[in-house]
BAPA-123334 format. One record per atom (N, C-alpha, C, O): z, y, x. Coordinates in steps of 0.02 Angstrom, whole numbers, plus 50000, padded with zeros to 5 digits. Layout:
<nodes>
ZYX...
</nodes>
This chain:
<nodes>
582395739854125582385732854144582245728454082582625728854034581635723754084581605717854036582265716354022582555719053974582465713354048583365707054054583865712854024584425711354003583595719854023584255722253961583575723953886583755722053830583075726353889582925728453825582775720553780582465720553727583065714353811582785709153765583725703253757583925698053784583955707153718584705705253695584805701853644585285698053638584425702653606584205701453543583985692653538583415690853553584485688153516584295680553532583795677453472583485672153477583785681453417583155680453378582565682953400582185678353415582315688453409582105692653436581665686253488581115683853471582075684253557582005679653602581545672953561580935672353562581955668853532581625664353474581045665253447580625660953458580955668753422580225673853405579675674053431579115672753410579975676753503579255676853574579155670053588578565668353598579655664953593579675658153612579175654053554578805649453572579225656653475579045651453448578045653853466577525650653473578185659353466577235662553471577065659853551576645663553577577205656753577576955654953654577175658653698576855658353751577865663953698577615670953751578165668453800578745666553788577795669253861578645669153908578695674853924578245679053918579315676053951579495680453999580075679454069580645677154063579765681654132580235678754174580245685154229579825689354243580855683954251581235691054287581285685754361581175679754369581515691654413581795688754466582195685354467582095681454514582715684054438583125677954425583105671354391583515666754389582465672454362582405666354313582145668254269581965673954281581935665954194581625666454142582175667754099582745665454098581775673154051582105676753998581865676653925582115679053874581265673053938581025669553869580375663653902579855664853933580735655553875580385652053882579605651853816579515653253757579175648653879578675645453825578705641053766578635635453790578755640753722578885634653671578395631453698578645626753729577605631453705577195627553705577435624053782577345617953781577675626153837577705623353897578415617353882578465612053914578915619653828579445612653832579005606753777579025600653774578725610753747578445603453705578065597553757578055591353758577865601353788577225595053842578015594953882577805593053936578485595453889578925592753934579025596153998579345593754045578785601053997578825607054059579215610554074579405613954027579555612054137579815618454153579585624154129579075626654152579825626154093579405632654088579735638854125579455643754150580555636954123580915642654162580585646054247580695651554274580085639254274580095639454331579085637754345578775632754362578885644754325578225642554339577835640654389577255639054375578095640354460577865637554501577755630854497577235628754522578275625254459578235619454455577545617654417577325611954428577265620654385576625618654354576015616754423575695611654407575905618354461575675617154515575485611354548575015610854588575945606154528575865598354537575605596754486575255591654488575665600454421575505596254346574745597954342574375594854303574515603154385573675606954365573275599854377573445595554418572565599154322572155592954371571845596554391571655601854367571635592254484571275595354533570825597954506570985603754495570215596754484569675599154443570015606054449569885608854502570495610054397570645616854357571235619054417571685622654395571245617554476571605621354521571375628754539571665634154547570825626854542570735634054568570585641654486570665647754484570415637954448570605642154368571235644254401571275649654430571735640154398572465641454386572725646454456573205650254452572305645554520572485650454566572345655954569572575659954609571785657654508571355663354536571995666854455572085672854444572235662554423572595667654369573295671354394573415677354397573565667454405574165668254478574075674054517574485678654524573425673454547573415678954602572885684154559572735689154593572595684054498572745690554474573035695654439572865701454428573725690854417574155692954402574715698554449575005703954440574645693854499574975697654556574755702754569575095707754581573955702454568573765708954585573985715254553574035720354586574105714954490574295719254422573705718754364573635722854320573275712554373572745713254321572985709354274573475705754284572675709654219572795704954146572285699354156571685700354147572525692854177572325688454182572265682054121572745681454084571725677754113571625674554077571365667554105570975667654153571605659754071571235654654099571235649254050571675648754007570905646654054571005637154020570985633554084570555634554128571505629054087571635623154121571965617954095572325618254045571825611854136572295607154090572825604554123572535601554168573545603254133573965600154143574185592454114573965591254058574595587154147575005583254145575655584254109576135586854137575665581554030576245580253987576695578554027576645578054088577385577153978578015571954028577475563854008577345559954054577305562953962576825554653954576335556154005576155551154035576025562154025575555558854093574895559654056574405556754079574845564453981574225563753968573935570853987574315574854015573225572753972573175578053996573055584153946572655582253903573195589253938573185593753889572945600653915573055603353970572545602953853572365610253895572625617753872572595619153812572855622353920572995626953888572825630753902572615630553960572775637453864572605643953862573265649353884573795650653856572915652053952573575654153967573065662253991572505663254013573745667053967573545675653979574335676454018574895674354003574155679154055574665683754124574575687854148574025688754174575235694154154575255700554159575955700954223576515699554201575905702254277576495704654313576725710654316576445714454356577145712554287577445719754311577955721954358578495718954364577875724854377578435727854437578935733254375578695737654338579835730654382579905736954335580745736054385580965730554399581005740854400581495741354438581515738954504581115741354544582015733654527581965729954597581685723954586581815719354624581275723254536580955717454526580305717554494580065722654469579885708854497579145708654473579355702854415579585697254426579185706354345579265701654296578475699354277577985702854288578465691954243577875689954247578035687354164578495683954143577405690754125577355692454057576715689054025576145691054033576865684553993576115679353978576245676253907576765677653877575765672053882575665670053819575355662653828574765662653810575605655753851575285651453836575055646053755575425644053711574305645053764574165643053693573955634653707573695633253761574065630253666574065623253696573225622153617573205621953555572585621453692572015622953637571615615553667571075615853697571945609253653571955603053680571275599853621570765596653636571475601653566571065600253505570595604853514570135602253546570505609753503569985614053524569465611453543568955609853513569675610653624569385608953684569095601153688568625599953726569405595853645569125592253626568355590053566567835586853567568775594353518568005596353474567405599753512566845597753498567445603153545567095606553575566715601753633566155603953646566885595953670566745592453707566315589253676565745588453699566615585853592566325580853563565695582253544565215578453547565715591853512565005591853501564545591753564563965589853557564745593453618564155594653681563905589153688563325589453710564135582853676564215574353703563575573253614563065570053600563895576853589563225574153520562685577253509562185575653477562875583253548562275587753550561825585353623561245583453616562025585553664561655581253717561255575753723560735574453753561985569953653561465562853620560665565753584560075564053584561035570353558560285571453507559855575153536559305575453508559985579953615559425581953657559035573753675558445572353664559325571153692559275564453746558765559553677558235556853692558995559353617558475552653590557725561553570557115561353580558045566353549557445567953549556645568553613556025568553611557195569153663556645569353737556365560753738555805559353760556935554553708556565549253719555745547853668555175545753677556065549753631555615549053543554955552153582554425549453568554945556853622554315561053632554145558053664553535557053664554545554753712554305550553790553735542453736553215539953758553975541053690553795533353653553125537353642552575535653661553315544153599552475547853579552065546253631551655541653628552165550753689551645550953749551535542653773550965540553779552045538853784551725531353779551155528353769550705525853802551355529653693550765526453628550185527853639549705524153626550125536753678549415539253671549265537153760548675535653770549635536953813549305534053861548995525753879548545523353914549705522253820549435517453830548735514953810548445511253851548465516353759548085516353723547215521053772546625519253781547645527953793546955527853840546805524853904546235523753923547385523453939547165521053996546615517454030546145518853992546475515254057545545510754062545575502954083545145498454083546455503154106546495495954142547175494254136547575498354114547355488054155548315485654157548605489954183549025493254152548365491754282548745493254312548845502754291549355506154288547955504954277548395513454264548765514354196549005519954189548875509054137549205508254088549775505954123549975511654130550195502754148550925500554175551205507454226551805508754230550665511554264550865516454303551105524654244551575528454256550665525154190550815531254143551325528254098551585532854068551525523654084552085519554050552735519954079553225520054043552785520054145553235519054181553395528454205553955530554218552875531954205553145539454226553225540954170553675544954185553195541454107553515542254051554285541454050554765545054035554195535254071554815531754062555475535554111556085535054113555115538254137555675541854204556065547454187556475550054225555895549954109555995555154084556845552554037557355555854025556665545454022557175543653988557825540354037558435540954033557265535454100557855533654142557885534354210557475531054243558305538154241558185541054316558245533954349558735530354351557695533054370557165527054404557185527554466557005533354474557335524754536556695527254598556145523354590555565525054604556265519254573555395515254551555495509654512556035506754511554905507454471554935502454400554505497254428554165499454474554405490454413553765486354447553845482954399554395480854383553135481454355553115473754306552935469154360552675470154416553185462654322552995457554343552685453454278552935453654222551975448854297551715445354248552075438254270552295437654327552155431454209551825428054199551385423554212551145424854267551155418954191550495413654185550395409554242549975405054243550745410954287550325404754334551295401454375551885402854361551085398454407551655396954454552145400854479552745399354483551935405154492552435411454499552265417754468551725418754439552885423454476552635429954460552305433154500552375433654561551745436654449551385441954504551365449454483551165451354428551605453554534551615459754507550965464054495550515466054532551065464454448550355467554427550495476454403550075479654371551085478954423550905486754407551515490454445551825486254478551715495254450552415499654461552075507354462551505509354467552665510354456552535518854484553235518954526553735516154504553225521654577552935528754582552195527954628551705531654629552385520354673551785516554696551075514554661551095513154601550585514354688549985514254654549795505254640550075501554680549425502254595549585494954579549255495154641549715495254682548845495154663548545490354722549015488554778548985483054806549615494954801550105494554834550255489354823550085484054849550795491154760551155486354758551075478054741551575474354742550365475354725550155470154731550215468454813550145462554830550285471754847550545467854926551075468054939551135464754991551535469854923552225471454919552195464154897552715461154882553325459554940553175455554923553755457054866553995462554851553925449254832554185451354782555185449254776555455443954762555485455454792556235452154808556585450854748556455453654694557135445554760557655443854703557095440354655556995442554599556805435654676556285431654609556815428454578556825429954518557285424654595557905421454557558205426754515558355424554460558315432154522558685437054477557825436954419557965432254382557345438554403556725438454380556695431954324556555430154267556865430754365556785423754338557475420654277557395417454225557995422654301558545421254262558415426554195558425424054139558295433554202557995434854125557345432954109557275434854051556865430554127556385424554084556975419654057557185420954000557195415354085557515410254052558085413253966557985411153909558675418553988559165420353945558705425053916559075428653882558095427153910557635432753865557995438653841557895440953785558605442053901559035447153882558895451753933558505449753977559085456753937559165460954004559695463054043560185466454027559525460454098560325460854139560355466954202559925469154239560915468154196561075473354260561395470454305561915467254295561105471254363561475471654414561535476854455561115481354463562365475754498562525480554535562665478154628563095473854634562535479054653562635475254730562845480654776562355483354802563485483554796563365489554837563105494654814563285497454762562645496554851562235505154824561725501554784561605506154745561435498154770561005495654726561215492554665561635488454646560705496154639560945496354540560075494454492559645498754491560015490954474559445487654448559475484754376560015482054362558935484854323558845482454256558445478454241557945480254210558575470854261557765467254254557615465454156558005461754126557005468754122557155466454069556335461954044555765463154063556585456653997556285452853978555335453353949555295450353896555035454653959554585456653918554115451253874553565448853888554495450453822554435446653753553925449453695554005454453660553395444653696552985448953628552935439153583552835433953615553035439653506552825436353463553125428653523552815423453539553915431453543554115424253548554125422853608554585419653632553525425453651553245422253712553365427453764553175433253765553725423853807553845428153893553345430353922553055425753951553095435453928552515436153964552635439754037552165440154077553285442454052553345444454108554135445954132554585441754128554225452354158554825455554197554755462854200554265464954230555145466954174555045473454201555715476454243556315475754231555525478354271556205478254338556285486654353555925488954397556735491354318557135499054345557565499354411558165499054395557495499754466557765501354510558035507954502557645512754503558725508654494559205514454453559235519854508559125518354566559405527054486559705529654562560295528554564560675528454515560465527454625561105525654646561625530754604561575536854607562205526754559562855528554523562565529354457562995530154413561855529554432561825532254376561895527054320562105528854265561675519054334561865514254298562885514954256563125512654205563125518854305563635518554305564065522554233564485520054196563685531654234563745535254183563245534854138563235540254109562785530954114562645530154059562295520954043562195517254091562165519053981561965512653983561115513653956560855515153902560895512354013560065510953987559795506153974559205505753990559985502553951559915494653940559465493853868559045489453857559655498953827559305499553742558515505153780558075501053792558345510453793557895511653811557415508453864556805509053866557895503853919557605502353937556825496453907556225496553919557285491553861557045486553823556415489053782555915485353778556425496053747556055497653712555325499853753554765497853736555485503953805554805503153846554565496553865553985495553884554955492853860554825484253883554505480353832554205475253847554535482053782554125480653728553525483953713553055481153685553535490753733552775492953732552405488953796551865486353784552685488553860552285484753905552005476053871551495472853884552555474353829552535468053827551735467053782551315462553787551755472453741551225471453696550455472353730549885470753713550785476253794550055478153823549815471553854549305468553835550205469553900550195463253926550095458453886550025453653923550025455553800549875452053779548985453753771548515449753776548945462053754548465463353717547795462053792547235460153777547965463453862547655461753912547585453153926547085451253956547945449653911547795442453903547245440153877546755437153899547495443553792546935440953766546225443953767545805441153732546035449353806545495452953844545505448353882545315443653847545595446653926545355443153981545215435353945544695432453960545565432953912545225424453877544435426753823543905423753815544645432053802543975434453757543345434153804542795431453796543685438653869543105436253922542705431853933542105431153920543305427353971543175419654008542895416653953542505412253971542945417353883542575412953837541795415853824541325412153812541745422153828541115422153818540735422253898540135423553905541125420753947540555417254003540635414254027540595413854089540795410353984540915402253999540575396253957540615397153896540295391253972539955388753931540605383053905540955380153947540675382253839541075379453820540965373953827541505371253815540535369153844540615362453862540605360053922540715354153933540415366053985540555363054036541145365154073541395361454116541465372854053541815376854079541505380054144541835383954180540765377854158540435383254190540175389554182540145390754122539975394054215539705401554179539215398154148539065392254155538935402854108538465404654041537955407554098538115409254155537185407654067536765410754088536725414454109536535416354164536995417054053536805426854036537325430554107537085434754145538205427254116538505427854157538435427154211538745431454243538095422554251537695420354321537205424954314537115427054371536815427854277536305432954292536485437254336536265438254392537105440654296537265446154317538025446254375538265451154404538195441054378538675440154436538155440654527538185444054578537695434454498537385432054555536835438254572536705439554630536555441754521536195446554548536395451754588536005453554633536905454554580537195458854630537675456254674538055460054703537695449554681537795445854757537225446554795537205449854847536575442554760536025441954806535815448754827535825450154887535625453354779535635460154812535865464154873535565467354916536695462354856537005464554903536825462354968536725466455012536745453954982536825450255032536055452155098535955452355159535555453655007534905454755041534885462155075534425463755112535505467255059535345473255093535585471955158535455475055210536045465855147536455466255239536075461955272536355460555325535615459355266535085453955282535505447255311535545443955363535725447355261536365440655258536115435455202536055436855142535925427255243535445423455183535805420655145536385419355159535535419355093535925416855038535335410154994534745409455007535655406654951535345399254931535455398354879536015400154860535045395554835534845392054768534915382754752534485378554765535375382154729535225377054735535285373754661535805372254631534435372854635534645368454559534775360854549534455357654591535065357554514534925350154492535045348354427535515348454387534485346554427534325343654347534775335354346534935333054400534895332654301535225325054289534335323054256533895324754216534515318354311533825312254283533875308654223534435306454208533335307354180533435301154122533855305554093534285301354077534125312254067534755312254040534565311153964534975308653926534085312653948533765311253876533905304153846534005302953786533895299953897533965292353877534535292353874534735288753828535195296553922535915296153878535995294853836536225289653812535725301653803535865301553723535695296453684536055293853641534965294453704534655290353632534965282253659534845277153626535305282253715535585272653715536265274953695536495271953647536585279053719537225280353708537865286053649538475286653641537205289353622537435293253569537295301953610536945302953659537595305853580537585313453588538275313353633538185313853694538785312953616539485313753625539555310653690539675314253739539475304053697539255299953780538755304553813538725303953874538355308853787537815311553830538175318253874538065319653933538675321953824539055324953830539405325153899539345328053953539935318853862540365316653922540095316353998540455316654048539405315753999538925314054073538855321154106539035322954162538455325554040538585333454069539375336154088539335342254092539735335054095540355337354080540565334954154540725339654190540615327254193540535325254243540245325954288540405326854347539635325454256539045331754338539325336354343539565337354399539425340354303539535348554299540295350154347540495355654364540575344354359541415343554389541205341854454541315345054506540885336454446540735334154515540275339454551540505340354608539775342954540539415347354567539825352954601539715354854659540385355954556540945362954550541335360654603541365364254653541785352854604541995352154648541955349454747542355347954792540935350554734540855349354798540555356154841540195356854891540855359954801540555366154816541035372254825541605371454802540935376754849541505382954889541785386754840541445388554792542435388454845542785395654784542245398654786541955397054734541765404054831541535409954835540785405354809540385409954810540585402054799539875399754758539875402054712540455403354695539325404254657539355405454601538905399254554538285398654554539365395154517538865390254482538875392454394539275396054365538315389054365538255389754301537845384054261537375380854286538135383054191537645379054160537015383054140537055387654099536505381454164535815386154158535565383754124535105387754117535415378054075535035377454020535225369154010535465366554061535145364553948535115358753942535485354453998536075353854011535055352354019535455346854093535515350754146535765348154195535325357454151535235361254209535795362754245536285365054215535805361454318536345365954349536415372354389536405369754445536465378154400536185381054468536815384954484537175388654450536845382654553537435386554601537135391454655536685388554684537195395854671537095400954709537675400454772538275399654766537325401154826537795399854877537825403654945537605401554999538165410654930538155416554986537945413855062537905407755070537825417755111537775416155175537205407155199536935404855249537275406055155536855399055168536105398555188535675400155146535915396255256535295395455282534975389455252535325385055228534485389255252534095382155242534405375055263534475370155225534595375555339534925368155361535525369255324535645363655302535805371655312536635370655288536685368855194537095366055157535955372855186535755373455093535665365955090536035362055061535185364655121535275357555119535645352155140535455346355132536075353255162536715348255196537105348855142537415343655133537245353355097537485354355027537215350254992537455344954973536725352354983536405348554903536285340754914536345337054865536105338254979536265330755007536985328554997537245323954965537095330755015538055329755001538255330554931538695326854908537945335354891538115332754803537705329354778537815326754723537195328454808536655320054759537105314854812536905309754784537385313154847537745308154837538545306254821538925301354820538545313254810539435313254781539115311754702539535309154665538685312454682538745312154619538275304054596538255302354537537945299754650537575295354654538215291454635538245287654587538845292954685539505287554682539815286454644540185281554639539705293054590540335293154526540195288654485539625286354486540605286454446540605281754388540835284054312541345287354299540395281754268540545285954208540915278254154540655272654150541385279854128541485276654068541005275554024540615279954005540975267553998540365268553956539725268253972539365265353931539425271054032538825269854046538715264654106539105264854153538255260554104538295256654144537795258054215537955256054272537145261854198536885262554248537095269254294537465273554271536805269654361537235276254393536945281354357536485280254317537315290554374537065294554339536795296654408537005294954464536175301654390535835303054470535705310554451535965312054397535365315554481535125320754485534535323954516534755325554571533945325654513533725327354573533825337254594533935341854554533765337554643533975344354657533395348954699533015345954738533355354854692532885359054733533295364254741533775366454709532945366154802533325370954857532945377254856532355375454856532985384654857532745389354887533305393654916533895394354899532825396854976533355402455009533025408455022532415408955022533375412755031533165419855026533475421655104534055420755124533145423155126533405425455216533175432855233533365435055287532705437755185532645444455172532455445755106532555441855059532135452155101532215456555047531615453555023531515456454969531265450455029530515448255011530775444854948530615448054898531075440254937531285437454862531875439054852532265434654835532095445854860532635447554808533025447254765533595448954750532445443954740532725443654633532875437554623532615432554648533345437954582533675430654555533105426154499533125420054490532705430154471532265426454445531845422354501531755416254503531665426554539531005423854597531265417854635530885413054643531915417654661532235414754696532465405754650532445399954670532655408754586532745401554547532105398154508532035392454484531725403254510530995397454495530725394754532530345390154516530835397554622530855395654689531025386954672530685381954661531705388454675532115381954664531945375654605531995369554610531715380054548531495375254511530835370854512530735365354486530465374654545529725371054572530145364754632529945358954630530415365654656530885362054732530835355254686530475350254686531515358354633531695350854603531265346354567531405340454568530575349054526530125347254516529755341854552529535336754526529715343854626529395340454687529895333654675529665328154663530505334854680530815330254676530935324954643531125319454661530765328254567530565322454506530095320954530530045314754533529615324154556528905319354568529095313754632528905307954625529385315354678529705310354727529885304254711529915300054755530095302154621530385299354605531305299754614531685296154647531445305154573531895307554574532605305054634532545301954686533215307854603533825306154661533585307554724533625304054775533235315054715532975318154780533375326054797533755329654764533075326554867533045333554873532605338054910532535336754969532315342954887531835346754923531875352854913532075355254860531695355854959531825362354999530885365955003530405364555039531035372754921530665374854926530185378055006530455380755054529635376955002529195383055073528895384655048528495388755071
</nodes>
């Protein structure tokens, strides 16, 4: 019998101070030291049972019942101190059957520190899996952003990158520049999608434009990161992480998020100024109408097009009368100001879908889809006297124009050349008319 070969009260002391219990059918015959320090029964191992955390219940059942069985059992679990904190131990158990009884023969080790170091490195070793997978994600960035061909498939490879660093169900920029925001990209959706998509929470969007920070919100099952996208000072948009649900919760993406938000931001500046580089070179800088060279090639593959669907289309030029005498009664700069006014008044009596341009000196020519002869001319009558009415600062007599008309109603004059020298012989007729006319090439 255990309970006589262990008489010996040093002996006892001994096993107690090394972790060992021992317990008989009547009770325990050598407590755990490690089980009274955390404040435990140790005499009475069943009581541990309430102290197990759920998590390590079943560790702690399966040691129990293979002890019983007669195997040498081993576990880490953690228990509840008398303070209520949690600690883990290393526990080995042996049951023996030895007389009319089952003694239960074990060694607990309290490996709380251990088990903590050991956590700490997984948590730093994980950090340093986690910025190295981001660092690669910024690599692949740099090189998609850079190839992409346009905004929207540059905001779509930006954003699946990005999924690598933050579990996303979907990302959407928002631009900028006009009255409201317009979304101009997302993944997992394709941009054209989501340019019809409408756009929810613009007030949340909008409040980081104003505080230029990035905020989280949480609403229910929805968890979201709208962040600022700031380049050289200037707001240029919104980039918006729709989180998966709980994950805002275990980690903060708020610093990665920002940093992809800055590569967008730069793209979105660097597409701005592409598109003004544009508009300036086809645009004529003094009237803010297209450029020549730009109406060539806009209007030619309108008329083309229009002429394959045998859908007519119209020319309509006007020259400003006398404009030569502008200048020499009134200076260069006054002559200016006159082009600048036709060129408004003409633009604004005329349709979004027209294509107009300053075509040379005083010249004007608008191109005007679908337009028959009676209607070409109900136009160009209608801007020689919208522009008969205007009044210029400075000049005292009216400013006038005369205008010529051609239309293309099949494939026979095709070409944008054929069609505007059409027109320019028209207006010709019309100077000869004695100008503040209009005529309609035949």
């Amino acid at each position: 019998m255990l309970d006589k070969i262990l008489p010996n009260d040093a002996l006892i002391e001994g096993l107690e101070r090394l972790g060992i219990f021992v317990a008989g059918p009547e009770g325990s015959l050598v407590e755990s030291a490690v089980m009274r320090e955390l404040g435990l029964d140790a005499s009475n191992r069943g009581s541990l049972e309430d102290r197990v955390h759920p998590d390590d219940r079943e560790a702690y059942d399966s040691l129990c019942r293979r002890s019983e069985e007669g195997a040498q059992a081993t576990a880490e679990y953690r228990v509840s101190d008398a303070c209520g904190r949690w600690r883990w131990l290393h526990s080995r158990l042996l049951s023996v059957r030895a007389g009319d009884g089952t003694y239960s023969i074990g060694i607990d080790e309290d490996v709380t520190e251990r088990r903590s170091a050991e956590d700490s490195s997984r948590v730093d070793l994980e950090e340093a899996e986690h910025r190295f997978d981001f660092a690669e994600s910024m690599r692949a960035v740099e090189l998609v952003a850079s190839a992409s061909p346009d905004l929207g498939s540059t905001i779509a490879a930006v954003l699946k990158q990005a999924r690598l660093s933050i579990p996303f169900a979907s990302a959407s920029v928002f631009a900028t520049g006009g009255p409201e925001l317009k979304l101009v990209g997302s993944y997992p959706e394709s941009a054209q999608d989501a340019e019809k998509a409408p756009i929810r929470d613009s007030a949340c969007l909008e409040e980081a434009i104003e505080t230029r920070s990035p905020i989280i919100r949480r609403e229910g099952e929805l968890e979201w990161i709208d962040v600022p996208l700031v380049f050289k000072g200037q707001v240029l948009g919104v980039l918006r992480f729709d989180l998966e649900a709980g994950e805002a919760k275990e980690r903060d993406f708020a610093w990665p998020a920002m940093i992809f938000g800055d590569m967008l931001a730069i793209k979105l500046d660097g597409e701005a100024k592409r598109k003004e580089l544009v508009r300036q070179a086809s645009t004529d800088p003094l009237t803010g109408l297209l450029t020549r060279r730009s109406f060539s090639e806009i209007a030619s593959k309108q008329l083309a097009m229009l002429a394959r669907r045998g859908e007519p289309v119209a020319i309509i030029l006007a020259d400003i009368d006398h404009f030569k005498s502008f200048n020499d009664r009134y200076g260069h700069l006054q002559g200016d100001t006159v082009l600048r006014g036709v060129a408004l008044c003409i633009k604004e009596g005329l349709r979004q879908e027209d294509v107009i341009c300053r075509f040379g000196g005083e010249e004007i020519v608008a191109l005007l889809p679908g337009e028959n002869e009676a209607t070409a001319l109900e136009v160009a009558e209608r801007l020689r006297a919208r522009l008969e009415g205007e009044r210029f600062v400075g000049i005292e007599e009216r400013v006038t124009a005369s205008f010529g008309v051609a239309v293309c109603s099949d494939s026979a004059i095709a070409e944008l050349d054929r069609l505007v020298e059409l027109a320019d012989r028209a207006m010709y007729l019309a100077k000869e008319k004695g100008r503040n006319n209009v005529v309609l090439d035949t």
